[in-house]
DRENLOLO-284829 format. One record per atom (N, C-alpha, C): chain; atom name; x, y, z. Coordinates in steps of 0.1 Angstrom, whole numbers, plus 2048, in hexadecimal, padded with zeros to 3 digits. Each point is the difference from the previous one (the first is absolute). Layout:
BEGIN
SITE cadena atomo   x   y   z
SITE      A    CA   X   Y   Z
...
***
This chain:
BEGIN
SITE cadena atomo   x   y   z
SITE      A     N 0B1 AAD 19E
SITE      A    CA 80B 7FF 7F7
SITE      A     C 7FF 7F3 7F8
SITE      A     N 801 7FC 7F1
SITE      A    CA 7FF 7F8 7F8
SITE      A     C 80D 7FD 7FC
SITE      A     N 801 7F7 7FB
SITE      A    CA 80D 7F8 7FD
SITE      A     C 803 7FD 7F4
SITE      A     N 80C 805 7FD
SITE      A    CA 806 7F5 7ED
SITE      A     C 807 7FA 802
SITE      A     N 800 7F5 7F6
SITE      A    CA 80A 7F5 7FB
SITE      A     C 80C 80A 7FC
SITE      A     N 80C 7F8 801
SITE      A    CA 80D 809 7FB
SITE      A     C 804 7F5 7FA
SITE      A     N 80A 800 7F6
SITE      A    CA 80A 7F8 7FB
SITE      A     C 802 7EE 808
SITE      A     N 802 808 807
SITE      A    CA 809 7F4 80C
SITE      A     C 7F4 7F5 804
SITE      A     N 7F1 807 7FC
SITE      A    CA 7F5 7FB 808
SITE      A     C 7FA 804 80D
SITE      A     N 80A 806 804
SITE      A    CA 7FE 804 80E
SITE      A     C 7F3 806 803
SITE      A     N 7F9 808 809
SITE      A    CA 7FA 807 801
SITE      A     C 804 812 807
SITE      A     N 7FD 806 7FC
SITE      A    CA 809 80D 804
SITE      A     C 7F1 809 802
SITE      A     N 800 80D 80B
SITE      A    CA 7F2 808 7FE
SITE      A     C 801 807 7F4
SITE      A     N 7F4 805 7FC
SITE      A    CA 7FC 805 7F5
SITE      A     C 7F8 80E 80B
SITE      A     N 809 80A 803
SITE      A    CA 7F8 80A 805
SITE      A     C 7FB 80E 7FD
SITE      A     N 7F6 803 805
SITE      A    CA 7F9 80F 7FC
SITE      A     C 807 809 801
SITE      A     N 809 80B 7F7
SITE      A    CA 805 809 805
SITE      A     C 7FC 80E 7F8
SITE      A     N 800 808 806
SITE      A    CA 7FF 80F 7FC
SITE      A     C 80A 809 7FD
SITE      A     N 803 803 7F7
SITE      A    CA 80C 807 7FF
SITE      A     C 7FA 813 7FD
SITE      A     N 807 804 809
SITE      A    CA 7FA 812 7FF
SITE      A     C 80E 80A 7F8
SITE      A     N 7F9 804 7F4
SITE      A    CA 80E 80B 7FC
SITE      A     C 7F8 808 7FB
SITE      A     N 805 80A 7FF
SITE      A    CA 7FD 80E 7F3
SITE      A     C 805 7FC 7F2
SITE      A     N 807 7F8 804
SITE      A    CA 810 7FE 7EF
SITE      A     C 7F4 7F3 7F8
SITE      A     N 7F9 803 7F1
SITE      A    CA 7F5 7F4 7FC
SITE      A     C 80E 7FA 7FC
SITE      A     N 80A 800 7FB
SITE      A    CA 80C 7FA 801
SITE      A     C 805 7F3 806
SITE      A     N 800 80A 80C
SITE      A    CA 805 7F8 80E
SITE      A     C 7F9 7F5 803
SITE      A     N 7F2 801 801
SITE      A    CA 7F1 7F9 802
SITE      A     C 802 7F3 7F7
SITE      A     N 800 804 7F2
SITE      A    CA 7FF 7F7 7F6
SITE      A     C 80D 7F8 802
SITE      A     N 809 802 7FD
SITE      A    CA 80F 7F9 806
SITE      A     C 7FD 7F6 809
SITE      A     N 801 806 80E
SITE      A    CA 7FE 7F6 80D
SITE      A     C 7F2 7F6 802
SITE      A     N 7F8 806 7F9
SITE      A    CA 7F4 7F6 7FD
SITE      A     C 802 7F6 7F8
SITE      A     N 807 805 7F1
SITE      A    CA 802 7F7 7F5
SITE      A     C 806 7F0 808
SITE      A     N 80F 803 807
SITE      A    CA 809 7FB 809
SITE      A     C 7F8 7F5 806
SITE      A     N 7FB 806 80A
SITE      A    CA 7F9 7F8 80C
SITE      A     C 7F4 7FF 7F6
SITE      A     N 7F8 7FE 7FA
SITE      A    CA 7F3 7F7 7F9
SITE      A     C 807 7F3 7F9
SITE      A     N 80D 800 7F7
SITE      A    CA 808 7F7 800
SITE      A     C 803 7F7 807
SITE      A     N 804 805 80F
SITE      A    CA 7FD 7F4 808
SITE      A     C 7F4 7F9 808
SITE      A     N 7F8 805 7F8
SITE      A    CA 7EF 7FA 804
SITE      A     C 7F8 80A 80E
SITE      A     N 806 808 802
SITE      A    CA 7F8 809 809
SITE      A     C 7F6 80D 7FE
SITE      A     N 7F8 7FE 7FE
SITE      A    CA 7F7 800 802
SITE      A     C 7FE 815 801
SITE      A     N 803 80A 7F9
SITE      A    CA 804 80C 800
SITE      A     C 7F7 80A 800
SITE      A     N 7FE 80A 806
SITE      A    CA 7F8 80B 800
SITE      A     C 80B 80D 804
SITE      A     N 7F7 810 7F5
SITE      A    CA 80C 805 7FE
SITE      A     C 7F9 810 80A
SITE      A     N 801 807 800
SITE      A    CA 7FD 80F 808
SITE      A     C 809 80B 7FC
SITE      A     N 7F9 809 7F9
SITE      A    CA 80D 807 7FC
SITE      A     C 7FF 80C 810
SITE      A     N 7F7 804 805
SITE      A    CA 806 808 812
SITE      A     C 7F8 7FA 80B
SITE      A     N 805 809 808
SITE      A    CA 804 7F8 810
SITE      A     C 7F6 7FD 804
SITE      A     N 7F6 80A 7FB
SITE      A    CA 7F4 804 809
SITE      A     C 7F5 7F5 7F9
SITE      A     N 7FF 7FE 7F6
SITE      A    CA 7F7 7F3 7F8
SITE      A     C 808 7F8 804
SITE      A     N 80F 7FD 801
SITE      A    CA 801 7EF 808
SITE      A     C 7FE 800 80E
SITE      A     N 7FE 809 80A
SITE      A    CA 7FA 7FE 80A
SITE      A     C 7F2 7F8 7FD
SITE      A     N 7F3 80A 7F8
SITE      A    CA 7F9 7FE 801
SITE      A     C 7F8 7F3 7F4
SITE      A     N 80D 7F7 7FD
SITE      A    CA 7FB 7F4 7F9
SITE      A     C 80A 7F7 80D
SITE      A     N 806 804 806
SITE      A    CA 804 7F7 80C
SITE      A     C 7F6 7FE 80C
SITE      A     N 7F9 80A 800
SITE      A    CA 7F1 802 809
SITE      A     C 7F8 7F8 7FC
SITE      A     N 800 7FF 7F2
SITE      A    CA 7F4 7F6 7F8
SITE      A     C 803 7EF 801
SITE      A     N 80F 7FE 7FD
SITE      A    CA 803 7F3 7FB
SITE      A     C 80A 7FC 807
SITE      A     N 805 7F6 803
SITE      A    CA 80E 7FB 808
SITE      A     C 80A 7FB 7F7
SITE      A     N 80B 805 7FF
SITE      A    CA 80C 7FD 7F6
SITE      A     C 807 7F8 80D
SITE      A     N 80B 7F9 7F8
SITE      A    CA 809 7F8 80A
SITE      A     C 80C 80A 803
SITE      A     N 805 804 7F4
SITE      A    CA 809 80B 800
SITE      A     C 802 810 7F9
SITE      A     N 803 809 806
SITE      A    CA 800 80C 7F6
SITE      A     C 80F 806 7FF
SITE      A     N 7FC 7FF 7F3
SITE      A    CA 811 808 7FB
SITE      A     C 7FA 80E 7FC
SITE      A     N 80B 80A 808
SITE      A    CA 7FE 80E 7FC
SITE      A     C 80B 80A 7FA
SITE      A     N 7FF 80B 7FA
SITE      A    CA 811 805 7FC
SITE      A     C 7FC 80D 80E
SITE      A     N 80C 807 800
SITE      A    CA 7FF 809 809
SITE      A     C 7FA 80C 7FA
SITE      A     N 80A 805 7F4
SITE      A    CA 7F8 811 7FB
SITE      A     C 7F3 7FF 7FC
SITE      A     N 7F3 802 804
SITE      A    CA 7F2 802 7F8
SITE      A     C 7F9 80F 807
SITE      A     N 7FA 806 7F6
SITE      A    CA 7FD 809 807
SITE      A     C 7F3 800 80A
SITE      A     N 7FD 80A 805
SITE      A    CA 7F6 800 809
SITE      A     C 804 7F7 813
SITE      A     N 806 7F0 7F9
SITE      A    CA 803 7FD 80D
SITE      A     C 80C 7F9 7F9
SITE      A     N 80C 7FC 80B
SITE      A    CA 808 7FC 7F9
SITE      A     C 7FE 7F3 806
SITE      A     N 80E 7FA 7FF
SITE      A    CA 800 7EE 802
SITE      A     C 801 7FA 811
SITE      A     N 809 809 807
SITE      A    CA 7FE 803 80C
SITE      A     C 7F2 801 80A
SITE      A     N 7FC 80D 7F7
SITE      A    CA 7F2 802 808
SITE      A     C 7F7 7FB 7FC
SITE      A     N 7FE 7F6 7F5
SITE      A    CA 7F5 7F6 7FC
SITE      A     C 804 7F3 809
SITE      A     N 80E 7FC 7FF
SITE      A    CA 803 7F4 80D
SITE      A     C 7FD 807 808
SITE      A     N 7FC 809 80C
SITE      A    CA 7FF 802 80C
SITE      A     C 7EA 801 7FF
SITE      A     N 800 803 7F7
SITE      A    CA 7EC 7FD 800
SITE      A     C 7FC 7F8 7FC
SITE      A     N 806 7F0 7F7
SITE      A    CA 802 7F7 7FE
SITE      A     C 7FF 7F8 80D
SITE      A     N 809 802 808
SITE      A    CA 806 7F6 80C
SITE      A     C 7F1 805 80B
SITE      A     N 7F9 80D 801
SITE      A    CA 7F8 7FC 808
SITE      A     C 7F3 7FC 7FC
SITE      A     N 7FF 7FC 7F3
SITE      A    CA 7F6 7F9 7FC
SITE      A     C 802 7F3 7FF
SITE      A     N 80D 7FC 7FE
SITE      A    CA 805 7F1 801
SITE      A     C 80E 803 806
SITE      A     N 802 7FC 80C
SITE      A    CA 812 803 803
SITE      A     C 808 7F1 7FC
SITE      A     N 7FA 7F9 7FF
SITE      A    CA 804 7F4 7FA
SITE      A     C 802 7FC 7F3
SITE      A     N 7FB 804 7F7
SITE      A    CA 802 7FE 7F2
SITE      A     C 80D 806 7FC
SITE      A     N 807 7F7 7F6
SITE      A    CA 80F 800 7FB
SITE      A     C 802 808 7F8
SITE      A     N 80C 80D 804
SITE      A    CA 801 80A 7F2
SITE      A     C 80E 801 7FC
SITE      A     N 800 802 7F7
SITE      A    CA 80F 803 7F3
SITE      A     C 7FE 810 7FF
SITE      A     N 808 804 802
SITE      A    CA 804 810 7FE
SITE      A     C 809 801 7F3
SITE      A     N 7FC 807 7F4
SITE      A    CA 80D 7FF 7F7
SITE      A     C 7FF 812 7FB
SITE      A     N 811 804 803
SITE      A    CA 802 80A 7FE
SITE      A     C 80C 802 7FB
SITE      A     N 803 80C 7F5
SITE      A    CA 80E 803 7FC
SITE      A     C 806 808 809
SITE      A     N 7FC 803 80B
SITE      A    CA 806 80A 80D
SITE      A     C 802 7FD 809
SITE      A     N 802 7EE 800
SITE      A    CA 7FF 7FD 80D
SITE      A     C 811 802 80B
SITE      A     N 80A 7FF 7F7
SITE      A    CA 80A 80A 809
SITE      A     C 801 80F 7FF
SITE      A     N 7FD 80A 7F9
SITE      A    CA 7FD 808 803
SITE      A     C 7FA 803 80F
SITE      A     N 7F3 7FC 7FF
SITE      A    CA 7F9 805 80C
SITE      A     C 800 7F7 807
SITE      A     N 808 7F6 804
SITE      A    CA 803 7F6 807
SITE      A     C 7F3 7F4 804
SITE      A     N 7F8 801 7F8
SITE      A    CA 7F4 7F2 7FD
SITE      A     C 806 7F6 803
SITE      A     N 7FC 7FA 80C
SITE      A    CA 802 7F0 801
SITE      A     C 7F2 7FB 808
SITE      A     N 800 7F1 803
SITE      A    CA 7F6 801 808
SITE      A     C 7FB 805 810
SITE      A     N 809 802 803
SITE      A    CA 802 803 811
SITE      A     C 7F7 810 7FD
SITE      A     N 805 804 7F8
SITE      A    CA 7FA 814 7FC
SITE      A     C 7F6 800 7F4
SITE      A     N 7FA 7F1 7FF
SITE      A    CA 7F2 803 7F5
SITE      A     C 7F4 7FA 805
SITE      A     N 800 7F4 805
SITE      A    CA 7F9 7F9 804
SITE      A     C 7FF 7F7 7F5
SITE      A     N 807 7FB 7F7
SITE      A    CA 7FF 7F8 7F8
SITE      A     C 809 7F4 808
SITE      A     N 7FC 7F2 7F5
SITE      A    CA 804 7F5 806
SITE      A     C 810 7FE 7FC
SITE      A     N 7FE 808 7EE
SITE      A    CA 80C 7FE 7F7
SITE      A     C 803 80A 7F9
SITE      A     N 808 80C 7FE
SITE      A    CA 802 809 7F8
SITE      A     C 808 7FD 7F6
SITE      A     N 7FD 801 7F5
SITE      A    CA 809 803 7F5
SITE      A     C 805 805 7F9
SITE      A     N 80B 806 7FA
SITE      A    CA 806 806 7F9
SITE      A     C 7FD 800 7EE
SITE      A     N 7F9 807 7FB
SITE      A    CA 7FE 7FF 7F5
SITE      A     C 80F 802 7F7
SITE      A     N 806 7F5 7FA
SITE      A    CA 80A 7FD 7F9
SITE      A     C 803 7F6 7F2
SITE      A     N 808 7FE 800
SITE      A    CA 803 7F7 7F4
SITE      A     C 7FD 7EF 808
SITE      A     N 800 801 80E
SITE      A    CA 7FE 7F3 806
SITE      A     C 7EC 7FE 809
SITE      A     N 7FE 80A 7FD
SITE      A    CA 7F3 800 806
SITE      A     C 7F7 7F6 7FE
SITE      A     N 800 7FB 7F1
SITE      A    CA 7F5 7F9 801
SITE      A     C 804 7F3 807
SITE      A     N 808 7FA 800
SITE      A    CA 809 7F3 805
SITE      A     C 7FE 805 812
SITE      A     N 802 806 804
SITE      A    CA 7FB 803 80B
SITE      A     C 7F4 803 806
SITE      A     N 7F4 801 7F5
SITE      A    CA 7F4 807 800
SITE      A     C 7FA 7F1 804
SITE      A     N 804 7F3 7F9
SITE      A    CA 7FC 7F4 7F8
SITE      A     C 802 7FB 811
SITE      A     N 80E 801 805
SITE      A    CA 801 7F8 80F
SITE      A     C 7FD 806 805
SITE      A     N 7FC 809 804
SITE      A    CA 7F8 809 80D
SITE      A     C 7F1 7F9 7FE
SITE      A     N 7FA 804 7F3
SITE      A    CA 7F5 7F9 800
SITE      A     C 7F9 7EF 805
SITE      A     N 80E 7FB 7FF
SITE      A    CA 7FD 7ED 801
SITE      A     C 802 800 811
SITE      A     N 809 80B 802
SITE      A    CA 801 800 811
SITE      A     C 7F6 805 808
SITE      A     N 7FA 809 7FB
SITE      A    CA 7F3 807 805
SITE      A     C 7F4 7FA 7FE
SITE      A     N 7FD 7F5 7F4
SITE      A    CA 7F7 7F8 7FC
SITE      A     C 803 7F5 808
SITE      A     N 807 7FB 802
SITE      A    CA 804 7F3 80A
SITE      A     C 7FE 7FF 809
SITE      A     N 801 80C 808
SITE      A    CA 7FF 808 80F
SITE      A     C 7F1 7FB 801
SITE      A     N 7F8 806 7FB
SITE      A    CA 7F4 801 7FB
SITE      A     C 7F3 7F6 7FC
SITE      A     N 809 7F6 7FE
SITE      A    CA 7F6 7F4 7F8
SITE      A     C 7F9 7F7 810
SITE      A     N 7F7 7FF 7FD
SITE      A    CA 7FD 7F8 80A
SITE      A     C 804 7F5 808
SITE      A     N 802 7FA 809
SITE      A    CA 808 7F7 808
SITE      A     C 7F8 7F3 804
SITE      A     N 804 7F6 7F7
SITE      A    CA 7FD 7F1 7FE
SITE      A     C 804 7F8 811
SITE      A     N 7F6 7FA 804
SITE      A    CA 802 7F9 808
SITE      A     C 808 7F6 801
SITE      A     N 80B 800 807
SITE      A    CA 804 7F1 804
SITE      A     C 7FE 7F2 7FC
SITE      A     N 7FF 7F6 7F5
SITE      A    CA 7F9 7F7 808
SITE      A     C 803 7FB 806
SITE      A     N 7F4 7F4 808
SITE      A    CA 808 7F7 806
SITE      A     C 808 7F5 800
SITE      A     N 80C 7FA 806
SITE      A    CA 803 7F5 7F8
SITE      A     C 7FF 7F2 803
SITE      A     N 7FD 7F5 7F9
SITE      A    CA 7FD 7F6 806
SITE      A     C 804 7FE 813
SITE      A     N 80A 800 7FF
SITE      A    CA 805 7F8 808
SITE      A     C 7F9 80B 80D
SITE      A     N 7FF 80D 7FD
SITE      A    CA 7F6 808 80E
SITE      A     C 7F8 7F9 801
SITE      A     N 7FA 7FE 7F6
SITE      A    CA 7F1 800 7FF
SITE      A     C 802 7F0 807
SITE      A     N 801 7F5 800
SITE      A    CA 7FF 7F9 807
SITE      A     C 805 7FF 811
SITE      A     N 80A 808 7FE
SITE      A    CA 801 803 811
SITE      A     C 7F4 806 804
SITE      A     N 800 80A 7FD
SITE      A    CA 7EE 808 808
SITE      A     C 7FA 7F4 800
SITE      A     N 7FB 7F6 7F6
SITE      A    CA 7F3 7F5 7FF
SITE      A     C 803 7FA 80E
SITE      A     N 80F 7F9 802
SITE      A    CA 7FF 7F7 80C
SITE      A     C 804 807 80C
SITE      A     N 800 80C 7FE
SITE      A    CA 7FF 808 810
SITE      A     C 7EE 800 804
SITE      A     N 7FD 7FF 7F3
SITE      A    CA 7F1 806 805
SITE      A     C 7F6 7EE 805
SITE      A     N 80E 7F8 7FE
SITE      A    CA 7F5 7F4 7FE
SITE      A     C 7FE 7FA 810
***
């Protein structure tokens, strides 16, 4: 995972993600969105070619919608997860109370409701799933250890 400058200076990840829809709409939207914030985007319009560019390549996270034909969003998370059961997914669907979609009943990390608030929730799911994600910086040491160990050892 690679990193951008933000405003603040800070350093934030800059990560790989895949987004799977049927909708070139939908695709174009949530990509436009998230490339904005410097990550790094690839798009799949079904289930079965983002399996098999997930076979090929390692994304940090995949965002998927639920209706596509052939497989839907469910049953691409469930062949997804045993080729990586670890990799972070976003489920976004306009049915998710309908058919009662949440994570516990998708296997996703984060389901969404596709609304007038989605993308604002699309944006923090992403920073929380990328964050999760980013690699983990060692401790350093701090002086004052570092000289205790020296005169234990002396």
């Amino acid at each position: 995972m690679s990193f951008l400058m933000t405003v603040s200076g800070t350093r934030t990840p800059s990560a790989r993600i895949l987004i799977v829809d049927d909708n070139p709409l939908g695709l174009a939207a949530r990509r436009s969105v998230l490339e904005e914030l410097g990550h790094r985007v690839h798009t799949c319009a079904s289930a079965p070619d983002a399996l098999q560019q997930c076979a090929a390549q390692s994304f940090d996270l995949i965002i998927t919608d639920y209706r596509m034909p052939k497989m839907n969003g469910v049953e691409f998370i469930q062949e997804l997860k045993k080729q990586d059961p670890q990799i972070p997914i976003i489920l976004i669907s306009g049915f998710t109370d309908t058919l009662g979609l949440n994570e516990s009943s998708t296997g996703a990390d984060v389901v969404i409701q596709k609304s007038a608030q989605e993308v604002g929730r699309l944006i923090r799911a992403v920073a929380r799933l990328t964050r999760k994600t980013a690699p983990k910086k060692k401790p350093a040491k701090s002086t004052a250890a570092s000289a205790d160990t020296t005169r234990k050892r002396a």
